[in-house]
N, C-alpha and C positions, 0 to 999 in steps of 0.2 A: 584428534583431541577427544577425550571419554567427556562425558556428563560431570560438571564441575561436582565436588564433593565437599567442598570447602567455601565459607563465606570467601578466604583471598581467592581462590580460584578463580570465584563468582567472577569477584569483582578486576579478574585480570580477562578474565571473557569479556567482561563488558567493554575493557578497552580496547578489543580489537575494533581496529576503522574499516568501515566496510565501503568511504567513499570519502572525497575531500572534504565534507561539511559533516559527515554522517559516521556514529559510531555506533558497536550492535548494544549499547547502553541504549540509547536512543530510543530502542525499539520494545523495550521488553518490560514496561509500565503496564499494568493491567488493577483496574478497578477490582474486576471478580478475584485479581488474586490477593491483590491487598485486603481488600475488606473479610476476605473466606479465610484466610490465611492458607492460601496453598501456593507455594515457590514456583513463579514462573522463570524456570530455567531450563534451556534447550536440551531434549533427551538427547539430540544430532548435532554437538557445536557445529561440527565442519560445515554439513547440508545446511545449516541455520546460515553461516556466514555465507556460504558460496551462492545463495538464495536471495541475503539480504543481500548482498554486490552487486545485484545485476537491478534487483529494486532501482539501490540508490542510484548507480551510475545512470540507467539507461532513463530511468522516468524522474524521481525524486530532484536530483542534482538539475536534472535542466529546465524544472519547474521553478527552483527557487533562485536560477539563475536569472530567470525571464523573470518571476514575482520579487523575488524577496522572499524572505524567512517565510519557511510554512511550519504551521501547527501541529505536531501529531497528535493524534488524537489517542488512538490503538493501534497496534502490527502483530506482535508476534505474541503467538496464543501455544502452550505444548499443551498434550494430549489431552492431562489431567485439568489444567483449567477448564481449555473448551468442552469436554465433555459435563464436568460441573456445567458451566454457563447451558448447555444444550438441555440439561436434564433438569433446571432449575427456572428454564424460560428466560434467559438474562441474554435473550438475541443472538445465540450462538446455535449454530446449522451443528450434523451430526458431523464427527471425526471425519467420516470417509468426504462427508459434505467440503469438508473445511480443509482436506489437506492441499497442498501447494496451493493455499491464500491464507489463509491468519496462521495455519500449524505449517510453516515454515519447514520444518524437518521432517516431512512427513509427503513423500511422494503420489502421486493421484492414482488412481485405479489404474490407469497408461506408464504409469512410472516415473512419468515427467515432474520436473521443478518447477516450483513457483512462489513466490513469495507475496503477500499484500500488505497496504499501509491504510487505515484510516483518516487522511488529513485535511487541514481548513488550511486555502490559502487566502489570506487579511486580506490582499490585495483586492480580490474579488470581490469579498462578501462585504467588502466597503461602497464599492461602485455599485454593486448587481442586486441590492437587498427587494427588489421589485418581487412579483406572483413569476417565476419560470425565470431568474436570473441566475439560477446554477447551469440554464442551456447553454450559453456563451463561455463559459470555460471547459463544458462538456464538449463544446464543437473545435476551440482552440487544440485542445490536448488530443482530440482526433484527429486534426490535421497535419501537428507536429511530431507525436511520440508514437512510440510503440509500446502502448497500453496492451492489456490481456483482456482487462473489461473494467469499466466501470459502473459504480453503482451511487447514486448520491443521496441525501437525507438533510430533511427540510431545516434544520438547526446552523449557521453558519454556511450554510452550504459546503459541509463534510463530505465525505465521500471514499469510497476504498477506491483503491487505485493498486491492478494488480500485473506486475511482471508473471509473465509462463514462456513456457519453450514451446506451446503451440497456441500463440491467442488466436481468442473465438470473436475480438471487436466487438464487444456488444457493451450498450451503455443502458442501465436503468436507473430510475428512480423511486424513491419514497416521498419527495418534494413532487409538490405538485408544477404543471402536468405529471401525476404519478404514471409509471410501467415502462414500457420498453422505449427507447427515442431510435435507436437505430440497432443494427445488425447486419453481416454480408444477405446483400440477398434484398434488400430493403434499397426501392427507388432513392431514400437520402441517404445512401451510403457512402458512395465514390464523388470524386469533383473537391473544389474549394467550395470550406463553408464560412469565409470570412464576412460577410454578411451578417453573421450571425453576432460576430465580436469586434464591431469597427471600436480603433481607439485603444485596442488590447497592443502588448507591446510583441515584438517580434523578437522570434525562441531567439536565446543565447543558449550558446552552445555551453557546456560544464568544461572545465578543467579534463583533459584525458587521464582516463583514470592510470593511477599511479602505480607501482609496484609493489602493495605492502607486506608487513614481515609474514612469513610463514608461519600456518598455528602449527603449534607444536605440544 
């Protein structure tokens, strides 16, 4: 599938499903691009969707099956936005910084995929609002999924949360305790960290993913 050219186009991209709850609509809200006026539309539908699938199914879908409805905040950034946001200070890493996590279509320096999502899960940040209460959902979602890395931030306790084909495990923050909480290689890496989250509900499993239409 090319680069939509057409508002219907857009808007028939946007209804591809990339997962039982989740559609690539979902994903491609961008503050920088509304407010700039610059169209965030995927240079790569295909690599966009095949990117966002693996997001939803493997991490997204069996978070909100354990929580409940999560928030998105931000996910899918193309060239031209992110670069804007980089070059204008608005929290965005450089291109090569950002591909395979917010530039979805856009393969890593290795070649690999990856996709990330910016989300608040309510669930949490109802319970956890204490100084270091984004750690207990940092340690759940280590125990259960197969994240690429995450990173969290002091407001709701947001956080990206990123699928790759080679995660690196590593979790930081901007919420304080700020910087790194773990990593392979790092004495609290391996074991159960349920300790950390008594009271947290235990994973459900998502819907297996489905067979949907072919883009074309």
């Amino acid at each position: 599938m090319r680069k939509p050219a057409s508002m219907k186009l857009l808007e028939e991209l946007g209804r591809v499903r990339l997962s039982e709850n989740f559609f690539l609509r979902d994903f491609l809200h961008s503050e920088i691009a509304e407010f700039y006026g610059i169209p965030n539309i995927p240079d790569d539908p295909n690599l966009t969707i095949e990117a966002g699938r693996k997001l939803c199914e493997e991490l997204l879908e069996p978070l909100q099956a354990s929580f409940g409805r999560l928030h998105i905040r931000s996910a899918y950034r193309n060239r031209a936005v992110n670069a804007f946001g980089n070059r204008n200070r608005l929290n965005c890493s450089t291109n090569a910084a950002t591909a395979a996590d917010h530039i979805w279509d856009m393969r890593d320096g290795d070649g690999l995929m990856g996709a990330t999502a910016c989300i608040v899960v309510p669930w949490v940040w109802d319970r956890e609002r204490q100084d270091g209460g984004w750690q207990s959902l940092a340690w759940w979602i280590h125990d259960h999924l197969p994240y690429a890395s995450l990173c969290f931030f002091p407001k709701l306790w947001a956080f990206n949360i990123q699928w790759h084909e080679r995660p690196c495990r590593t979790i930081r923050s901007y919420a304080e305790p700020r910087g790194l909480l773990t990593k392979p290689g790092m004495a609290n890496h391996e074991g159960s960290h349920a300790a950390f989250y008594p009271g947290y509900p235990q994973p459900e499993t998502a819907a297996a993913p489905a067979l949907y239409p072919a883009i074309r």
